[in-house]
N, C-alpha and C positions, 0 to 999 in steps of 0.2 A: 382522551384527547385524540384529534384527527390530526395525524401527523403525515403531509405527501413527504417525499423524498425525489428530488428532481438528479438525474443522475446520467450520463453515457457511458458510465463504466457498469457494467452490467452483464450475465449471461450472452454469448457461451464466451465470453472472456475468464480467464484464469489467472487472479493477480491479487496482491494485496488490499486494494482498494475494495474491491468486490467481495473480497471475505469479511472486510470490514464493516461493508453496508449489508450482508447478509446477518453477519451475527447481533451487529447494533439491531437490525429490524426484528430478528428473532427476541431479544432480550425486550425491545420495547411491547412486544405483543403479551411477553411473560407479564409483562407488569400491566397488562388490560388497556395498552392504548389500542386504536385502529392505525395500521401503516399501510399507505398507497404509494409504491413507486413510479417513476414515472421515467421511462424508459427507451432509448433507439426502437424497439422490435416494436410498439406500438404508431411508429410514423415511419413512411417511408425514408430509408435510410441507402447512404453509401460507404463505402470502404474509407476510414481515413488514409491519406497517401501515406505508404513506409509500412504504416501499422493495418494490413486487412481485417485483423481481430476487431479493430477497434470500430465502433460503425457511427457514424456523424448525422442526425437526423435532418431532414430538408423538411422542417416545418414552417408552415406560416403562423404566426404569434397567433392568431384567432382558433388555431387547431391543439394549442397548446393551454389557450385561456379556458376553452370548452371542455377538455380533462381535467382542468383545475376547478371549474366551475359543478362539472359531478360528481367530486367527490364530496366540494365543501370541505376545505382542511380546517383546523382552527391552527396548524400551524403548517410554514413553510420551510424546509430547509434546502437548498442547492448546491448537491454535493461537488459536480463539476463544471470546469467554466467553456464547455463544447454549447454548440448553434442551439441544444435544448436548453442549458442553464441559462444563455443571455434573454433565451423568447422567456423564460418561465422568470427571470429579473424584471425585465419589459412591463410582466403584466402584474407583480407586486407594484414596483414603481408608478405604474398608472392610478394604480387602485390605493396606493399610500401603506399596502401592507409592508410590516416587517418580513424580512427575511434573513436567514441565515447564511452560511455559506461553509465550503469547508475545501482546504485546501491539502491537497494530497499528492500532488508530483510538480518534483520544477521542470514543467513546462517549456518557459523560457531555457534553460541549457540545455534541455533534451534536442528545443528546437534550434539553436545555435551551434550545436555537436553538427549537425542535419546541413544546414545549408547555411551556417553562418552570419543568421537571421541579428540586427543588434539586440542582445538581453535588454538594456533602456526601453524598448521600444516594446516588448515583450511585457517588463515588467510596469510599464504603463496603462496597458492595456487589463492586465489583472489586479491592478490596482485599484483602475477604474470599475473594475467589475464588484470587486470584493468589499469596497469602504464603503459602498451605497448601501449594505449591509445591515443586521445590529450586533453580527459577530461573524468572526473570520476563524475556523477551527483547524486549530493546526497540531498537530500530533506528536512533536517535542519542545522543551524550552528552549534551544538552542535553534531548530526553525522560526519559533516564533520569535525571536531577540534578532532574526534575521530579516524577517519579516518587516520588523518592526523598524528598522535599520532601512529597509526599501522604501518606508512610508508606508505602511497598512497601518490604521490606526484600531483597528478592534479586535486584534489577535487575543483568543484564547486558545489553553491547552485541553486536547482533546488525546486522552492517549489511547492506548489500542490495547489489548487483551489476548488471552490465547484458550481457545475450548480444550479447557482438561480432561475431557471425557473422551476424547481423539486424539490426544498429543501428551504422552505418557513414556514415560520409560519402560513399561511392563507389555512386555506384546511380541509378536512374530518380527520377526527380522530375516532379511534378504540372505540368499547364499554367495558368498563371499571366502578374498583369500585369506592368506596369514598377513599382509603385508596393512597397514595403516590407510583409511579409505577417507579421500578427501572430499567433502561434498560439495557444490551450489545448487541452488535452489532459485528460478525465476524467468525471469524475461529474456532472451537471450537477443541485446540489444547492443550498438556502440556503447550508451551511455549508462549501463551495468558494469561495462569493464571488466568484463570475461574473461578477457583474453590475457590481463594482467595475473588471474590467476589458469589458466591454461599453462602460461608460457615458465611457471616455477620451476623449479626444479624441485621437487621433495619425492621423499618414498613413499611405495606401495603403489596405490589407484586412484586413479581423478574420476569422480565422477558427475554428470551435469545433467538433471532436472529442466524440462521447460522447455520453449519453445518461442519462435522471435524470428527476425529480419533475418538475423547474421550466422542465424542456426548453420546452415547450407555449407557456408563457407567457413565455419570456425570447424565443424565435424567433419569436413575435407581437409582441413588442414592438421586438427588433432586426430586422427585415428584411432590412438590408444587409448584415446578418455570412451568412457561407458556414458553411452546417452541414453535419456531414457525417457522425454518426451514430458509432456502436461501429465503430472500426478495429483490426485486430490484424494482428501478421505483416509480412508485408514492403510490406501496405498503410500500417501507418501507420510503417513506417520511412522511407518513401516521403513522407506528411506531415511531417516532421519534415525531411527533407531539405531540402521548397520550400518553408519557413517560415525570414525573418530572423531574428526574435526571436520564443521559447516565454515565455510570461507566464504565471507561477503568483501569483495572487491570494489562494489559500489563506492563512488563518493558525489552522488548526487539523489539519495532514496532522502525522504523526508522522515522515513521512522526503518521501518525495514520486518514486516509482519513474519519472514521467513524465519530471523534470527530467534526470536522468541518460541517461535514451534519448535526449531532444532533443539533450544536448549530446554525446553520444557519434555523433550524426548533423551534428555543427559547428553548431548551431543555440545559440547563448546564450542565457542565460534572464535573465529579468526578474522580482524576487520579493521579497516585504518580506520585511525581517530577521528572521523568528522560526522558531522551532523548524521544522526540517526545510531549509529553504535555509539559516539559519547554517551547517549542519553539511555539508549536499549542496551547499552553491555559497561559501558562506562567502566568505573575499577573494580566489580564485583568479582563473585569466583566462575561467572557465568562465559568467562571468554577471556584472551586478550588483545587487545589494541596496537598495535605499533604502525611509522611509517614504513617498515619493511615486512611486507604481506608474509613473508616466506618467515622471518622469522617469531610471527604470531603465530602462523600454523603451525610449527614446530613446537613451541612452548605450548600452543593449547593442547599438543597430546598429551600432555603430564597433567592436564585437571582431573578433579575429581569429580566423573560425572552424578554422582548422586549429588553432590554441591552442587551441578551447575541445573540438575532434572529441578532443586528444589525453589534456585532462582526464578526458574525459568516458568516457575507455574505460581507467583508472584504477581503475574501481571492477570487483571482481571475484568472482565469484561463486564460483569458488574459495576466496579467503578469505573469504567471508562464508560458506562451508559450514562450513570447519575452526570458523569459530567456533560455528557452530551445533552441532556434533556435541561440541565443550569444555563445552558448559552442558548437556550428554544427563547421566542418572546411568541406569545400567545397574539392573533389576529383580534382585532377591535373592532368586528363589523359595526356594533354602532354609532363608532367614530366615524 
């Protein structure tokens, strides 16, 4: 099967999304489909504002119907809802093809944090995008029952996975002190809430992964945290290895790809209870949850990391393919 992938999150971006349409496309090739993505660096592109990582394609629907038309997909899926996913909806909708969709960061609050844009108006507009669909793939039960709660009516679960062959307990680890080393790992944005775990108080060493808007001014302001920039690969399995406890502060990720690497490297996590760690750490031995950040990192240093390494490599990319390729509907040129 010819599967395109319409996508803005893409190379040289660094983020969950991106590892997820990387490894989904690798697992689909394992199993003998053809994958074409379809991507910013192929049209001319600008900066999105806030975000320069992020690059916004200025295409006209005709330059995007012409890449879809040489590949010849038998199926469509559109991972994000930036100026390429709506041109590459445009030209399914014309043509009566199905399509997919999938939904991977709330947008709306991200944007709302930003300029205090109304969510309503936000979440209309991806509503609109997403129900014209024949499915909406969303990556917990808890986003999707939210979802679902907004008006999307095609929500399914698409969950995420972790490459065990990179994200291990057994391997090199970083030089470090005696004292208990606190991690994050991501985007370094408002709406990661970084800053809620900066400003803790706990023992040993804070350390921060990544790179973002607010980088500048949160490592002027923290000093004594160890920054250490965009990791990838078996550097930052390597992080995650000589880290105690991984701290997600986030309460706006829709699943949270980092948490699962940490714990699949025996490193527990520390994260309030909302959407994306109910569902990726929920009550297992893999982490714990509270409204008090400070006193989850604490408790998470008393896990048992070989319990929390055995969780954490649990989640499988296998079956988060099979589910991916269940919510495909095959194109009906003879229709």
């Amino acid at each position: 099967m010819k599967i395109m992938i319409v996508t803005e999150a893409w190379d040289p971006q660094i983020n969950g999304v991106v590892r997820t349409l990387k490894m989904t496309t690798r697992q689909l090739t394992d199993l003998g489909h053809e994958v074409q993505m379809l991507t910013p660096d192929q049209f001319f592109n600008i900066p999105c504002p806030t975000y320069p990582e992020i690059r916004l394609t200025i295409a006209p629907t005709h330059k995007v119907r012409k890449k879809i038309d040489e590949f010849k997909p038998d199926v469509l899926h559109i991972a994000t809802e930036g100026p390429l996913g709506w041109a590459a909806r445009k030209v399914a909708i014309q043509r009566g093809w199905p399509f997919s969709t999938g939904f991977h960061s709330r947008f709306p609050e991200y944007i709302h944090m930003r300029v205090k844009f109304p969510l309503e108006w936000s979440y209309n507009a991806l509503r609109n995008f997403h129900n014209a669909g024949v499915s909406t793939m969303v990556p917990t039960v808890a986003m999707l029952e939210t979802l679902r709660e907004q008006g999307f009516t095609k929500v399914i679960h698409w969950s995420r996975g972790v490459n065990s062959e990179l994200f291990t307990p057994h391997g090199d680890t970083i030089e470090r002190g005696n004292g208990p080393i606190f991690l994050h790992v991501g985007r370094i944005a408002v709406e990661k809430s970084i800053e809620n775990f900066l400003a803790m108080d706990l023992p040993g060493e804070k350390w921060v992964a990544g790179e973002g808007p607010s980088r500048k001014e949160l490592q002027k302001k923290y000093p004594e945290v160890r920054w250490f920039g965009w990791l990838s690969g078996e550097e930052l399995a390597r992080l995650y290895r000589s880290a105690d406890v991984f701290v997600f502060p986030s309460r706006t990720d829709t699943f949270g790809l980092v948490m699962i690497e940490a714990m699949a490297c025996g490193t527990p996590v520390a994260a309030y209870p909302v959407t994306g760690p109910i569902d990726v750490v929920g009550n297992s031995e893999g982490g714990v949850l509270r409204e008090d950040l400070r006193v989850a990192s604490l408790m998470a240093l008393q896990l048992d990391r070989r319990k929390v390494a055995d969780y954490g490599a649990k989640f499988s990319w296998d079956a988060a393919t099979s589910q991916f390729l269940g919510a495909l509907r095959p194109i009906d040129r003879a229709a």
